[in-house]
Structure formats: C-alpha cells, structure tokens
N, C-alpha and C positions, 0 to 999 in steps of 0.2 A: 504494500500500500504506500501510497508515494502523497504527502503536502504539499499545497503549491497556494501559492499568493499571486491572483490573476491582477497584473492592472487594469481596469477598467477607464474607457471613454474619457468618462470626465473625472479622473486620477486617485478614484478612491482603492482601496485594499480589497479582494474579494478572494476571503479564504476558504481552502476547498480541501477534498481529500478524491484519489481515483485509486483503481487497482492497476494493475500494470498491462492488461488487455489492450491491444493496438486493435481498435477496430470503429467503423463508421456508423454502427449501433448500441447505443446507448442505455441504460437507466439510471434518470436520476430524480436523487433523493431528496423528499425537504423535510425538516426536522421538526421537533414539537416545538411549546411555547412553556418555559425558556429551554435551548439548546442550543447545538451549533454542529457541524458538519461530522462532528466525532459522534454522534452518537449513532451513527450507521457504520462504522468502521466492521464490525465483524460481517453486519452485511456487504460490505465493498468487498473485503477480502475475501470473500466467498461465492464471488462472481467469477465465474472463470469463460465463461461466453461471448458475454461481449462488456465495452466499456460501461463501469459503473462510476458513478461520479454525485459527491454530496459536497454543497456549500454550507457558509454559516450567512444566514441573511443578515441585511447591513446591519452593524450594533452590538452581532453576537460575536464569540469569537475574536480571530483574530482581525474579522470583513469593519470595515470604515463604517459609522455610521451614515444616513441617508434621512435626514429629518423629514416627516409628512410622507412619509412613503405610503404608500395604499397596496393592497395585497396585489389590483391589478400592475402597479408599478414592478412588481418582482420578476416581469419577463423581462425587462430592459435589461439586471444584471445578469438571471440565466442564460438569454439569450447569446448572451458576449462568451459564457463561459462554455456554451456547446459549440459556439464558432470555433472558439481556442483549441479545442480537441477535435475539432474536424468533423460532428457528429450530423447524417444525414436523416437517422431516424431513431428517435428515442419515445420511451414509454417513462410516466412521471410518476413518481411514488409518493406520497405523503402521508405521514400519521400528526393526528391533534392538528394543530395550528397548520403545520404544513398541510393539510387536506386540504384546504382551499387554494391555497398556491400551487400545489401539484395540478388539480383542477385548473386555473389559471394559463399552465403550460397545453393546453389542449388549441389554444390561441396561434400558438407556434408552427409552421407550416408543415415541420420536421415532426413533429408530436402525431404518434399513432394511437394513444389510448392511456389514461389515467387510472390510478387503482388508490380510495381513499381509506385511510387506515382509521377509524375514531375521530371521522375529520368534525371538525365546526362548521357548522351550518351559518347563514347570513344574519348579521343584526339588524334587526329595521322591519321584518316581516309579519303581518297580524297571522299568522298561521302556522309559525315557529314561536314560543313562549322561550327564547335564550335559553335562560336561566335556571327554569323548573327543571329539575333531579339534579342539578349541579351543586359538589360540598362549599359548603358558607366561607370556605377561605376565596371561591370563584366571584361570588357576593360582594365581599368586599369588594375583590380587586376591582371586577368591573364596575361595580358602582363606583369607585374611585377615576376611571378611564373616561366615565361618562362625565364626572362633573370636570373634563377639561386637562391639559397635559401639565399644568402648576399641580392639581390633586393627585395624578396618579404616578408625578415624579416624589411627591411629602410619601405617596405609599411607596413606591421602590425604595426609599429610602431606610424605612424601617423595616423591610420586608423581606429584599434583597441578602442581604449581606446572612441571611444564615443558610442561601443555598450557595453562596460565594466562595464559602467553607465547610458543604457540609461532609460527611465521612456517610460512606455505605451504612455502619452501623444505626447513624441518626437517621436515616432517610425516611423509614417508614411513620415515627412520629412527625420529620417536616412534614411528609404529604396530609398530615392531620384525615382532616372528612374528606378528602380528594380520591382518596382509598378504598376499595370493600376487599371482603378476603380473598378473592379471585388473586387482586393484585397484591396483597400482603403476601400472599405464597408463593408467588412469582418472583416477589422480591428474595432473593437465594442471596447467599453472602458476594455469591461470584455476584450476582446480576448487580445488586444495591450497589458495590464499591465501584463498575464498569457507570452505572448511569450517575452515580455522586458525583464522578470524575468530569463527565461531560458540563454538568452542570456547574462546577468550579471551572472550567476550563471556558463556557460561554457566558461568563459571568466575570473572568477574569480583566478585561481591561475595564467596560463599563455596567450600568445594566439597559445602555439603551436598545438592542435590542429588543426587547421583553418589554419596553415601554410600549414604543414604537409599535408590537405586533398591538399588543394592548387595542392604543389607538384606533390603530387599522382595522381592530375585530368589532369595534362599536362604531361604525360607518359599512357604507356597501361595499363588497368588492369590490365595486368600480368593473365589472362585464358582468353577462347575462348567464346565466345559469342553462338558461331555457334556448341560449344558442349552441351551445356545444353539442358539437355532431360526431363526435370520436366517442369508441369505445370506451365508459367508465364501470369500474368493478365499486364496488362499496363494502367495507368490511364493520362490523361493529357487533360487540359485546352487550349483555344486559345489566352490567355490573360494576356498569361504568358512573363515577360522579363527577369527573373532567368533562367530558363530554359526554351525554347519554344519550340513548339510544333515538329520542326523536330527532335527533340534528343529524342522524344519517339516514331515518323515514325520510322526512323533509327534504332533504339532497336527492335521495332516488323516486320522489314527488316531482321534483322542480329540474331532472335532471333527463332528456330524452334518451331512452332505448336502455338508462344507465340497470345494474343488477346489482341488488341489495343481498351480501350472504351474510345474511345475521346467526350467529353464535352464542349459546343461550351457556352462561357460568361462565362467562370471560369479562373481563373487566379490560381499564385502556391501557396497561402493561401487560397483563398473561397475554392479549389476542395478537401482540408482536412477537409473543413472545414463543407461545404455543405452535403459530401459524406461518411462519415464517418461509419454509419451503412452498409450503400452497402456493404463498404469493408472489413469491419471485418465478416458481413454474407458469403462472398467470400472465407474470410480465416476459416471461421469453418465449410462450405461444403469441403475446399481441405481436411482437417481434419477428414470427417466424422461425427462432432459433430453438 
C-alpha cells in the first residue's frame, strides 16, 4: 500500500492511500464522518484486481482544508485524483458520511455504479425525519451544525479532542449511545485499536474536516438523487444509531433502479465488518473483473 499527497488545481494537499495495482479500473473509497483515507487501508491492501484508491476529504487527515464545501463539491477533488492515476472506469464505495459522496461520484462520466454502506440520507426532506433512531451524542452534534459554523466549531471544541486521543481500549464508551451490541462485538481488541488509530490520525492536524462534513450534512447535497442513472447497491443494518435504517429506505425510495440488501443484527460497524467480501465481489462484477 503506497501514500501519496496529490496537489490539486488550486494548491491544496489531497491525501490518499492506493494498492500497488497498475491498472485503468478502479475502486474508490470515501470514509465515515470523522475519518480519513486510512480507515480503508486493509481494504486497499486487499484489492489485488484492479486499482483501489481512498482519500481523506479536505480537513481530515493529512488533505488541506476546503471551507463551505458541499458534498456535491467532493467531485472536483476526486475527480483530479482519478485523473492522477489514469482511471477510465471506477465503481464508488462509501460507508456513513461517505455514502452520499460515493453517490455523488455516479456524476463522473468514468463512474459505472455506487455501492452505499450505512450511508446518510439528505437533510431538508419532509419524508426523511434525520434524526429519529439516531444516539443523543448525533442530537447534539447536529443540533449544534444547524445553529451555524460559530456553534458547531464551541462543539468541536469540546468534543473533539477525546477522539484526537482516543486508544482502542476507550472506544467503545466514546461511541456512548452511537452503539448497540451488534457493534460492541464487532469492536474486537484488533478492530477498536485499527479504527482508534484512524480516528487520531484524521483528527490529527485539525478537526475541520468533521466540521465541514457537519455542515454539509444539514444542507442539500447540492445534485439530484432522483437523476442518477448508474447502478446503486445499498447496504444497511437494523442496529444501527449513527445512521439507521430509514436513511437507506429513503435513499433506495428517492434512488432509480437502486437495490436495498438490508441485514437484520448488524449495526454500522459489524455490517463493514461482517460483509466485506460480498461487497467488494459486488464492486468487481459492476467492473467486469
């Protein structure tokens, strides 16, 4: 697995991770909210088909922030970073926060079909309730997002700095109510200290990333749901309080031809976790490979 630091257009940092695959098809990864491009790493490394390739969106990681960014904005840096690699046809992968910008890459002329992990569905819509089944540390947050980027920088403030530092062993109390036992189980000693690490590591220079997505998640995408014409997969557990289960009803509602495989005892870490070959087999049939 090879890191790389793309420069982009207008001269910010755009950090990434690939496997060492030489080839003109692609999968790539977009991560939760907060992370950064390492938290796909044993999936990259485990790609041996064709190129696998995950960034850290502006803010996380080691990528430059991108102030007011909007979810539809995330193609302008993908974009640059599939050129960079030569890619002529990719499928887009996202869990949590990344579901809608994997979604998003279906815009891209090269994009053959999206596969969404526990993705978040759109704020704004009388027929999506956001928030219902989601744990009270979500509450806040976004309630903090909505009243304006002064309140939900006073919450990064206080809020931040204990996934900044946290250790495998602390994890499962930070995720407090965000958790049901699906995912407490899932959390294995290996797994907790692999995702603590990510989490310190995209949290490491600032926490605007995580602001930023913030933001972005309490306004529209900025594109149409209801124009995507590429094959979309939809993944989701019932045991989920990050994101629960109606916000991937609602996606494969608002989503044409798209297929909903719901998973009944998976929460939004075991269904990555459990599921993982399904869905990469998924993404090398939309591929052909």
């Amino acid at each position: 697995m090879a890191n790389a630091i793309l420069k982009l257009k207008d001269g910010r940092a755009f950090d990434s991770i690939t496997n060492t695959v030489e080839s003109d098809k692609a999968i790539l990864f977009h991560h939760g909210t907060p992370g950064d491009c390492t938290a796909w790493s044993s999936w990259v490394e485990g790609i041996n088909d064709v190129k696998a390739i995950a960034a850290s969106r502006p803010g996380y990681g080691l990528s430059d922030r991108r102030r007011g960014r909007t979810v539809a904005a995330d193609i302008d840096d993908q974009s640059q970073l599939l050129d960079h690699f030569g890619i002529k046809q990719f499928v887009s992968i996202g869990w949590s926060g990344g579901g809608p910008h994997a979604l998003n890459m279906t815009r891209d002329a090269r994009n053959i079909g999206a596969i969404t992990l526990a993705g978040v569905g759109e704020w704004g819509n009388k027929d999506l309730d956001f928030l219902n089944g989601m744990g009270p540390e979500n509450h806040h947050e976004f309630g903090a997002a909505l009243a304006g980027e002064k309140s939900i920088e006073g919450w990064m403030m206080k809020n931040s700095l204990g996934l900044k530092s946290v250790t495998g062993t602390e994890l499962i109390s930070a995720f407090g109510g965000l958790i049901g036992e699906a995912d407490k189980k899932a959390l294995t000693p290996e797994v907790a200290d692999k995702d603590a690490a990510v989490f310190r590591r995209a949290l490491s220079v600032s926490y605007y990333g995580w602001l930023d997505d913030d933001l972005a998640f309490v306004q529209s995408f900025g594109f149409e749901l209801n124009k995507i014409d590429k094959p979309v997969l939809i993944w989701q557990g019932d045991d989920d309080f990050m994101v629960p289960r109606e916000h991937s009803n609602w996606l494969a509602k608002k989503i044409p031809g798209s297929k909903l495989n719901f998973v009944s005892g998976h929460g939004h870490i075991s269904l990555v976790q459990s599921y993982r070959s399904e869905i990469i087999t998924q993404a090398l049939k939309l591929l052909n490979c």
